[in-house]
C-alpha positions as CSV (number, residue, x, y, z in Angstrom):
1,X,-13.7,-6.2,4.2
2,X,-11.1,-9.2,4.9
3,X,-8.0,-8.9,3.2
4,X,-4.8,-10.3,2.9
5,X,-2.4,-9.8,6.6
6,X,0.3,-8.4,6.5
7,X,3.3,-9.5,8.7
8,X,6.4,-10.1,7.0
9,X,7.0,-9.1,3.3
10,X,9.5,-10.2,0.9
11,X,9.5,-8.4,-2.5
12,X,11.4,-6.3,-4.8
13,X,10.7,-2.9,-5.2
14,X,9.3,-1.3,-7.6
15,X,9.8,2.8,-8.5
16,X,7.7,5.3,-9.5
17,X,8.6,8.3,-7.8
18,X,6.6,10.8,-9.2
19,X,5.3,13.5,-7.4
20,X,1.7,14.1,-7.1
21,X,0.4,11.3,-8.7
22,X,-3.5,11.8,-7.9
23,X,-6.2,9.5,-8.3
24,X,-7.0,10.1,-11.5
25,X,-4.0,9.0,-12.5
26,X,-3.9,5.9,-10.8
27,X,-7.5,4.4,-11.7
28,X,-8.8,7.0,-14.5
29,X,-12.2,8.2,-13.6
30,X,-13.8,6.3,-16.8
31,X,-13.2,2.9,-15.1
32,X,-15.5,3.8,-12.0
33,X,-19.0,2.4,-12.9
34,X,-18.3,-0.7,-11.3
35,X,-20.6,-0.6,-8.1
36,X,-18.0,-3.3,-6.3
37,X,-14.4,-3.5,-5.8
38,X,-13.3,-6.1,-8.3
39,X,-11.5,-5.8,-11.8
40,X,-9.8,-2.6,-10.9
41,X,-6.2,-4.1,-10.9
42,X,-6.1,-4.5,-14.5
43,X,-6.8,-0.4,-15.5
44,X,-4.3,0.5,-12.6
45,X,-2.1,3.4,-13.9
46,X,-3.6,2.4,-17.2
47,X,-3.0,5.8,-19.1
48,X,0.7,5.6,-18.7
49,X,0.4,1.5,-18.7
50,X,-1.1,1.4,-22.3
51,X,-0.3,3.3,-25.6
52,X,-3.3,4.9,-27.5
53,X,-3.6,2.0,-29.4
54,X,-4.4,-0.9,-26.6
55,X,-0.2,-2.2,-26.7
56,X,1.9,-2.2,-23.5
57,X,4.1,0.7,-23.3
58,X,7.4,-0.9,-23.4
59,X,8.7,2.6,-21.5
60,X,6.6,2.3,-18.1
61,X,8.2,0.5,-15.1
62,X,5.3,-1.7,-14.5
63,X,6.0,-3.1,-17.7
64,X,9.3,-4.3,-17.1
65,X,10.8,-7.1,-15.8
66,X,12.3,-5.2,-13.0
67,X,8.8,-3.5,-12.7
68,X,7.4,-6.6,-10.7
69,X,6.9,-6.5,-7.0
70,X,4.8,-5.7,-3.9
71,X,6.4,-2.8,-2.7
72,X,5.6,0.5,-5.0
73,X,8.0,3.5,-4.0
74,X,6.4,7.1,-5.5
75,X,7.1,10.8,-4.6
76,X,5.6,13.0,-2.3
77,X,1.5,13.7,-2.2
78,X,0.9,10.4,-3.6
79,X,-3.0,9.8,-3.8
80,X,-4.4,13.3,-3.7
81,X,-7.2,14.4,-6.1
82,X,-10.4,13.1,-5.6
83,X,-11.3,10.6,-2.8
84,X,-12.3,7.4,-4.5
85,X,-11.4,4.3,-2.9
86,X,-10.9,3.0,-6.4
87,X,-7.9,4.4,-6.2
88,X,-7.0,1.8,-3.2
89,X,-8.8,-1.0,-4.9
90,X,-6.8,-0.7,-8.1
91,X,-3.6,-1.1,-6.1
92,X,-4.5,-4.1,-3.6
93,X,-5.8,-5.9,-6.8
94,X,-2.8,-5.5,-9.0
95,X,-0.8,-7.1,-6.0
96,X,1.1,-4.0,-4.1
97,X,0.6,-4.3,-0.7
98,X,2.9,-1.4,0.8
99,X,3.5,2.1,-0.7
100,X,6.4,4.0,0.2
101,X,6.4,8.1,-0.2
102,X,7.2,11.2,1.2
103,X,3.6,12.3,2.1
104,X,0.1,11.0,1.3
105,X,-3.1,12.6,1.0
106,X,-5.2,12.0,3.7
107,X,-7.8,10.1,2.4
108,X,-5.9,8.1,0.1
109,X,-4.1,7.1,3.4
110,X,-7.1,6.1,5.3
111,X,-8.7,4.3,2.1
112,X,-5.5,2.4,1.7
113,X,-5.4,1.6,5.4
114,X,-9.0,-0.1,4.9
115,X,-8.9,-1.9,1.8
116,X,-5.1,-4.2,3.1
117,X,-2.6,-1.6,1.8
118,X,0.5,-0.4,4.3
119,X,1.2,3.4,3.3
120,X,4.4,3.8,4.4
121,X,5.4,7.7,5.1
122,X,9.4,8.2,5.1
123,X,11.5,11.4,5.9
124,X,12.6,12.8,2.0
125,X,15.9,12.1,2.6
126,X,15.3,8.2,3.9
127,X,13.1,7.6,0.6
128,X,15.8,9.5,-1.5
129,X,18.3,6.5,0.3
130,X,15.8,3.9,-0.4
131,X,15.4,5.0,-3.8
132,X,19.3,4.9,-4.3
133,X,19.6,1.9,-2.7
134,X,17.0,0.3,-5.3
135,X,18.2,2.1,-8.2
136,X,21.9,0.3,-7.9
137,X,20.6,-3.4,-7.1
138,X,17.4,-3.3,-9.0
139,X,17.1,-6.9,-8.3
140,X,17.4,-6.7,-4.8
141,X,15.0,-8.3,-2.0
142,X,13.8,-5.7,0.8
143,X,11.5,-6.9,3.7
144,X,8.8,-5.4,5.8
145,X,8.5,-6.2,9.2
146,X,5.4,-4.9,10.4
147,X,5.5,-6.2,13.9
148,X,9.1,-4.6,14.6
149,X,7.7,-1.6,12.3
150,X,11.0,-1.7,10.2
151,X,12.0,-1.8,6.1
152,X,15.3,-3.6,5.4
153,X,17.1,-4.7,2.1
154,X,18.5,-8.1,2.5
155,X,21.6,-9.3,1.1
156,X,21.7,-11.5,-1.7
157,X,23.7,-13.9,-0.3
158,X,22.7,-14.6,2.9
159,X,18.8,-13.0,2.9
160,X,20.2,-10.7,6.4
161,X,19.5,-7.3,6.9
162,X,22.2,-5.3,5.5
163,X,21.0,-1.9,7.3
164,X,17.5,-0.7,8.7
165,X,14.7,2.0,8.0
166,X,12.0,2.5,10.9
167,X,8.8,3.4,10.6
168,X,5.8,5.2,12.6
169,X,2.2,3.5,12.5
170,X,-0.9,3.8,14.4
171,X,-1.1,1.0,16.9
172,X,-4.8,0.3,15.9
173,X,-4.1,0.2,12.4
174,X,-0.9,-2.1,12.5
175,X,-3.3,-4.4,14.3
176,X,-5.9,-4.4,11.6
177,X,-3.4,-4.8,8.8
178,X,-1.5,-7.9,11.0
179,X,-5.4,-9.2,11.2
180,X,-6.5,-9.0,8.0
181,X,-9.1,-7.0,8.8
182,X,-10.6,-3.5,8.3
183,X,-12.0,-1.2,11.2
184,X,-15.6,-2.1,10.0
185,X,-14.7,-5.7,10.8
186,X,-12.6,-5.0,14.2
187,X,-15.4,-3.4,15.2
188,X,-18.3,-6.2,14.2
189,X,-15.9,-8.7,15.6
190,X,-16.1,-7.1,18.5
191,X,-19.9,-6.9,19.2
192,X,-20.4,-10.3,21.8
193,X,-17.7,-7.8,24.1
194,X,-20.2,-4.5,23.1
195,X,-23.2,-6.4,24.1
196,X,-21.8,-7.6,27.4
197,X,-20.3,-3.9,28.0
198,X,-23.7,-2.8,27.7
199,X,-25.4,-5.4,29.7
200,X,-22.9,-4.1,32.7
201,X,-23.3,-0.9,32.4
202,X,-27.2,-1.1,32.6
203,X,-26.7,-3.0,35.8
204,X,-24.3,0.1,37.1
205,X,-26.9,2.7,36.4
């Protein structure tokens, strides 16, 4: 499924670091009878998002004005539970486009990898920095830089890097996400190069 590449982000961050938020809790299983991926943004988180009685809770970050961003920062084992790619949909459509933890489940990882979503695994201690970063200038732009595989806040001032946070990410991956495009897609874009593969190999044997 095409999606939106991703390059170079700038966004505000936005915190949640909870630990072990499962998928459940980030699209409640209720919301799952859809047999396609659209209108799942709006339920994201929607048990903490809403009060019992429909309202906004004024109390949860995405509900704030500082709450408003593409980057989502969470605690470690974020996306275990069950393995619905619901859970990936919900995100993308809201409008996050890179998660930042401490450790992902595995499937949630490979889901968000194939629906435009950049999970982003940092040491505890560089997230804890992030975090602390974020927590004092709440208002501060931080950028993405897929190709050089880096996170940097920039300074209000002058938009610069003010100090650097490297990432690991498979090479294949990285491609897709710069692309726009998941593996499904890589590999049907590929098929003129299978066919003629084949075609030479035939003429080998």
């Amino acid at each position: 499924m095409p999606f939106e590449p991703i390059n170079t982000i700038i966004s505000r961050i936005v915190a949640l670091p909870v630990e072990n938020i499962d998928t459940d809790r980030i699209i409640p299983a209720r919301f799952l009878k859809a047999v396609d991926s659209d209108g799942f943004g709006n339920n994201l988180f929607f048990d903490w998002r809403y009060l019992p009685d429909g309202s906004l809770n004024p109390d949860f970050v995405l509900n704030k004005p500082e709450g408003q961003g593409k980057f989502l920062l969470t605690g470690k084992n974020f996306g275990c539970g069950s393995s619905r790619e619901h859970a990936a949909w919900a995100l993308y459509q809201y409008g996050f486009r890179v998660i930042f933890s401490s450790g992902f489940a595995d499937i949630f990882r490979n889901n968000a990898f194939n629906n435009g979503l950049l999970p982003i695994e940092f040491p505890e201690q560089q997230l804890a920095e992030i975090l602390a970063s974020h927590q004092e200038h709440p208002e501060q732009d931080w950028m993405i830089n897929l190709q050089d595989q880096c996170l940097q806040p920039l300074s209000p001032d002058t938009l610069m890097p003010t100090s650097l946070f490297s990432f690991e990410i498979n090479l294949l991956r990285k491609q897709c996400l710069r692309e726009g495009r998941d593996l499904i897609t890589l590999l049907t874009d590929m098929k003129p190069e299978i066919i003629a593969f084949e075609k030479t190999a035939k003429l080998k044997i």
